[in-house]
C-alpha positions in Angstrom: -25.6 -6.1 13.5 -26.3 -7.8 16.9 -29.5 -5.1 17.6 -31.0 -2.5 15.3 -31.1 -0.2 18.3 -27.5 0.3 18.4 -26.4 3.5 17.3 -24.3 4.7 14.2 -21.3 4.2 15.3 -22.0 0.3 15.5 -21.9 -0.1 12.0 -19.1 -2.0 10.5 -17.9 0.3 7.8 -17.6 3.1 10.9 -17.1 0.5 14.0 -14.5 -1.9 11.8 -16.1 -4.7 13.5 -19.0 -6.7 13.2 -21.0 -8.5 16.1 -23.0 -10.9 16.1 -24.7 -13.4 18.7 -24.0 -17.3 19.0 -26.2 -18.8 20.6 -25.4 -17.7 24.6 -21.4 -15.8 23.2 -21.5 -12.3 21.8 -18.9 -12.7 19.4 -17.4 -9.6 18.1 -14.5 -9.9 15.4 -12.3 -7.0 14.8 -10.8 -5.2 12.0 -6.9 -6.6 11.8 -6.3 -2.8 10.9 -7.6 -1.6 13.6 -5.9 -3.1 16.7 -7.5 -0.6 19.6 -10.6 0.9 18.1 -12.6 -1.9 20.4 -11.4 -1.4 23.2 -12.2 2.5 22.6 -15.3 4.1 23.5 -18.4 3.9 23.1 -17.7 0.2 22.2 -16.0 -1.0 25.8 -18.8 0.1 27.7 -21.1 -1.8 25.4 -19.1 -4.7 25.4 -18.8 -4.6 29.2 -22.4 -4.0 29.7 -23.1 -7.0 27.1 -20.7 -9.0 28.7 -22.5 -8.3 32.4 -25.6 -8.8 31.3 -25.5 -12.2 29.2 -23.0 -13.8 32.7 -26.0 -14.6 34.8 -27.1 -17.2 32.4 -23.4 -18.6 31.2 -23.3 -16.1 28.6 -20.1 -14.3 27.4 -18.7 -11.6 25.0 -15.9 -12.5 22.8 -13.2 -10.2 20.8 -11.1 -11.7 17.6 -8.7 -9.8 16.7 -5.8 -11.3 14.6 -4.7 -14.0 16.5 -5.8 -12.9 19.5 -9.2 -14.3 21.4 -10.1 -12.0 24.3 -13.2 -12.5 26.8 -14.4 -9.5 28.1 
């Protein structure tokens, strides 16, 4: 997990993602299963805040999910 303060819904066996950081990228890969739990909530607001928060400094959040590579 990207921050033990993240709630229980954040862990992979419940969320069917796991995140983790890279340097200045958020990179979140999701469960091929599962094609809109991420974009759900609570996780889109977390990825949005994320995503708003790392920009100032060239930071981004990134979604895998089959072949698909979204930037939030």
């Amino acid at each position: 997990m990207l921050d033990n303060g993240l709630g229980d819904e954040w862990d992979p066996l419940k969320s069917h993602m796991m995140v983790y950081g890279q340097g200045q990228q958020i990179t979140i890969l999701a469960d091929p299963d599962r094609p809109d739990l991420w974009r759900r909530e609570p996780y889109m607001s977390q990825l949005k805040n994320w995503a708003a928060s790392t920009a100032p400094t060239g930071g981004y959040v990134i979604v895998f999910w089959r072949d698909e590579v979204v930037k939030i």
